[in-house]
N, C-alpha and C positions, 0 to 999 in steps of 0.2 A: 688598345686591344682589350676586349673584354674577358673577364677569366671564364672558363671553361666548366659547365656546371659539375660538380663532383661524380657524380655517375659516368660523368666522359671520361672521368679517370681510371674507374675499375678497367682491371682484365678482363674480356670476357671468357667466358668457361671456354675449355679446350675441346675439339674435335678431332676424331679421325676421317680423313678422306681418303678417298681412291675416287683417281680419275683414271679415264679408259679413252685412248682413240684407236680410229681403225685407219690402216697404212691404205693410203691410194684412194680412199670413199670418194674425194673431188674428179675422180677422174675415173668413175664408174657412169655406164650411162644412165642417163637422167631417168627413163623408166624401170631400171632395176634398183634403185637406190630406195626406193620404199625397199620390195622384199627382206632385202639385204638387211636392213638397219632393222627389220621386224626380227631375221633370223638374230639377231647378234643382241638385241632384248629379250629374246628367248634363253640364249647362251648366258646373258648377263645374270637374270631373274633366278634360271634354275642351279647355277653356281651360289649366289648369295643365300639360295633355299638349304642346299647342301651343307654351309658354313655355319648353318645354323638362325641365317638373318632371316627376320620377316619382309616383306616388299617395301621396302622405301618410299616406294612413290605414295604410299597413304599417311606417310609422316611430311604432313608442311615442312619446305626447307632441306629436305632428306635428298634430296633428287634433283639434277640441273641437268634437261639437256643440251649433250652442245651440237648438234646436229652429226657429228659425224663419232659421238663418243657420246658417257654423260662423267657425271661427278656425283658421289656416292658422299652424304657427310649424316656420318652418324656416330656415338657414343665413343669419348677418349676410352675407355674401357673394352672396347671389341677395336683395338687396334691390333694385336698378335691375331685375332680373325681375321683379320685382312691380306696379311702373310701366309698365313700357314693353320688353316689348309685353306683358304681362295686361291692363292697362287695356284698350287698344285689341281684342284680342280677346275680350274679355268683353263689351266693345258690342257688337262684332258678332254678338255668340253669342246676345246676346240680341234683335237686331233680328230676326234668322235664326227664331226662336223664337217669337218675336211674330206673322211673318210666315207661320207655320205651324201654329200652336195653334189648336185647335177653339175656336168661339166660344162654346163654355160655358166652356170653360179660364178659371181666368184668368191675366191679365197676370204677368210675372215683371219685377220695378222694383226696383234694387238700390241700396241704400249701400254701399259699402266705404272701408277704411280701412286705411293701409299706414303703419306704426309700428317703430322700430329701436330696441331697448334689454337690459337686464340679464334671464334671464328662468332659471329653473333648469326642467330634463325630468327626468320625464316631470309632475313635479306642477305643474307651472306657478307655481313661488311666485315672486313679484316684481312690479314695478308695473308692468312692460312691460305685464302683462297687461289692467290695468282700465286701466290710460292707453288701450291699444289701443279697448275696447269704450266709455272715455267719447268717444273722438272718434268711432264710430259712433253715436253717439248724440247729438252735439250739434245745437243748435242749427241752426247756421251745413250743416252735410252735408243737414239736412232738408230746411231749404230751398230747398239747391242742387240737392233731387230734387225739391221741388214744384213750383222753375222750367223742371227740365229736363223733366219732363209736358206743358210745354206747349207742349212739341214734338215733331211726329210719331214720333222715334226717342230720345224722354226716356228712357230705360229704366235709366240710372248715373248717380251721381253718388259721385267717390271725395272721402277726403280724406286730406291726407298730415302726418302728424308733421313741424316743425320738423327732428327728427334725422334722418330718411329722406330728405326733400328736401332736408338741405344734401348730403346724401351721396350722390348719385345723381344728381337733378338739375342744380343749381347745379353739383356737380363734375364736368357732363358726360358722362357716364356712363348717361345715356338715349339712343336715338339718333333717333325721332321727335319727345318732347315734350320739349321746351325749357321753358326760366323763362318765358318767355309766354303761355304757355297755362296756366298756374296761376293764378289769385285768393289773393294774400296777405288772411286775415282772423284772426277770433281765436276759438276754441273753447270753448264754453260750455255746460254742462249743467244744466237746471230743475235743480233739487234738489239741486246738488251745486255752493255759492258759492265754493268753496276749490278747484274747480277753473278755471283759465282758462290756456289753451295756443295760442299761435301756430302758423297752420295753412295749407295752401294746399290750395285747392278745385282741382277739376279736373272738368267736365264734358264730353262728348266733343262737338262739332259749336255747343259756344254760346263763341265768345272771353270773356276773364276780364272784361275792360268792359261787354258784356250781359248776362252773369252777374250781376255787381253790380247791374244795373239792375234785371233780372228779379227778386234777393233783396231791393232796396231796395222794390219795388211789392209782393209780398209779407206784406213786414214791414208796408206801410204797410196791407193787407187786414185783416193781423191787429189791427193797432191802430189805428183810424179815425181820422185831423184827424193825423194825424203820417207822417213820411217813414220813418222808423225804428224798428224795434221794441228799446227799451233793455233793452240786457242782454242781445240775442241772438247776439252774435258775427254780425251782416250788417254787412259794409262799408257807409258812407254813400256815396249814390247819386254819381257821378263825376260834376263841376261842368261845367254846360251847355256845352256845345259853341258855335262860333259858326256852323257851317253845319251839315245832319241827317249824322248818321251811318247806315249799312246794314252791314249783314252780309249777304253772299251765300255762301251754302255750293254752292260750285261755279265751276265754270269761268265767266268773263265773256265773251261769246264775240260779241253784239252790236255789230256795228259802230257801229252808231246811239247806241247808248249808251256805248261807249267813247268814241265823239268829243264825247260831250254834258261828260263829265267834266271842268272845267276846275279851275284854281287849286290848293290845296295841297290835296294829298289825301294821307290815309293809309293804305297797301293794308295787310292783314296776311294774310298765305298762311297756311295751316297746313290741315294733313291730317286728313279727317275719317273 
């Protein structure tokens, strides 16, 4: 075996990625599938405008489409860009969207996934890459879009690499979304057993405790007489409370109901 020339040995420099797909694009019909994927580069474009990114696609390397998403890889240094604020202005871009798309259109419902690692341009060789597109693909991101469906403004659901979120989040370096509004769970892909990677879900407008509940009901859809679906990367459903819990997305503003409130309660604020 011959040795390996020394440059095969460097790391390459690190990247940030986000990749994006759209739920259902394969089963759009065939003549609306241009529009669609026009609208949703419009959506993509004017969100990374906002975040402060110039257009990727005039950087070699910067841009992969995958037909039915792309993959965004630019600078280990504009990774907390990518969380915060993209996250949050990609809801809205798409609530905005929703809210004005012809009713023959259809819906635009998005996965993404924000990923920090080794990655060489413009060929994309390294694992950053399929890491990036196995956690759009797992398990555990599905379902946090089939729970967030079930809410009027469901339209995102992200997930975030282990390396990304200790390095952005956790270090502070977000300035909206906190450790809190994450769901620590575990990433899982059908067909792919040698993969399993610690993750944190992030859905916009549902906290990580109804998150879990909404992915624990779910899982339990999917597999009848059981709480959990094994092997999917869903957190097990958070141990009963002893009084009901609510989530209100919005201001409390009821006097009536503020005074009814007694004993320990736990508020959690957060911007939706």
């Amino acid at each position: 075996m011959l040795p390996l020339p020394s440059a095969s040995l460097d790391v390459p420099p690190e990247h940030a990625l986000l990749a994006v797909d759209m739920q259902g694009y394969s089963k759009i019909p065939e003549a609306r599938m241009a529009p669609v994927r026009s609208d949703l580069d419009d959506v993509l474009m004017t969100v990374l405008a906002q975040s402060g990114f110039a257009d990727p696609r005039a950087v070699p390397g910067a841009y992969k489409d995958t037909g039915d998403g792309a993959i965004f890889v630019l600078p280990a240094k504009d990774t907390a860009r990518l969380i915060d604020p993209l996250l949050g202005h990609l809801h809205a871009a798409l609530v905005r969207y929703e809210q004005g798309r012809l009713t023959d259109a259809p819906p635009i419902r998005l996965r993404a996934a924000v990923h920090l690692g080794p990655l060489t341009l413009p060929d994309h060789r390294g694992d950053a890459i399929n890491e990036v597109c196995r956690l759009l693909d797992c398990n555990a991101v599905r379902q946090a879009l089939a729970a967030a469906g079930e809410h009027e403004t469901g339209f995102l659901a992200a997930v975030l690499s282990e390396p990304a979120y200790r390095r952005t989040v956790r270090a502070g370096r977000t300035t909206e979304l906190a450790e809190e509004h994450f769901l620590p769970t575990v990433a899982r892909v059908e067909g792919k057993p040698h993969f399993e990677e610690g993750c944190r879900l992030y859905v916009p407008g549902l906290t990580p405790y109804f998150l879990g509940l909404a992915m624990s009901a779910k899982a339990a859809e999917a597999t009848p007489g059981t709480t959990r679906a094994l092997g999917t990367g869903v957190p097990p459903a958070p141990a009963a409370a002893t009084s009901p819990a609510f989530q209100i997305n919005g201001a409390m503003n009821d006097p009536t109901l503020i005074n009814q409130v007694e004993g320990d309660v736990r508020i959690e604020r957060r911007r939706l």
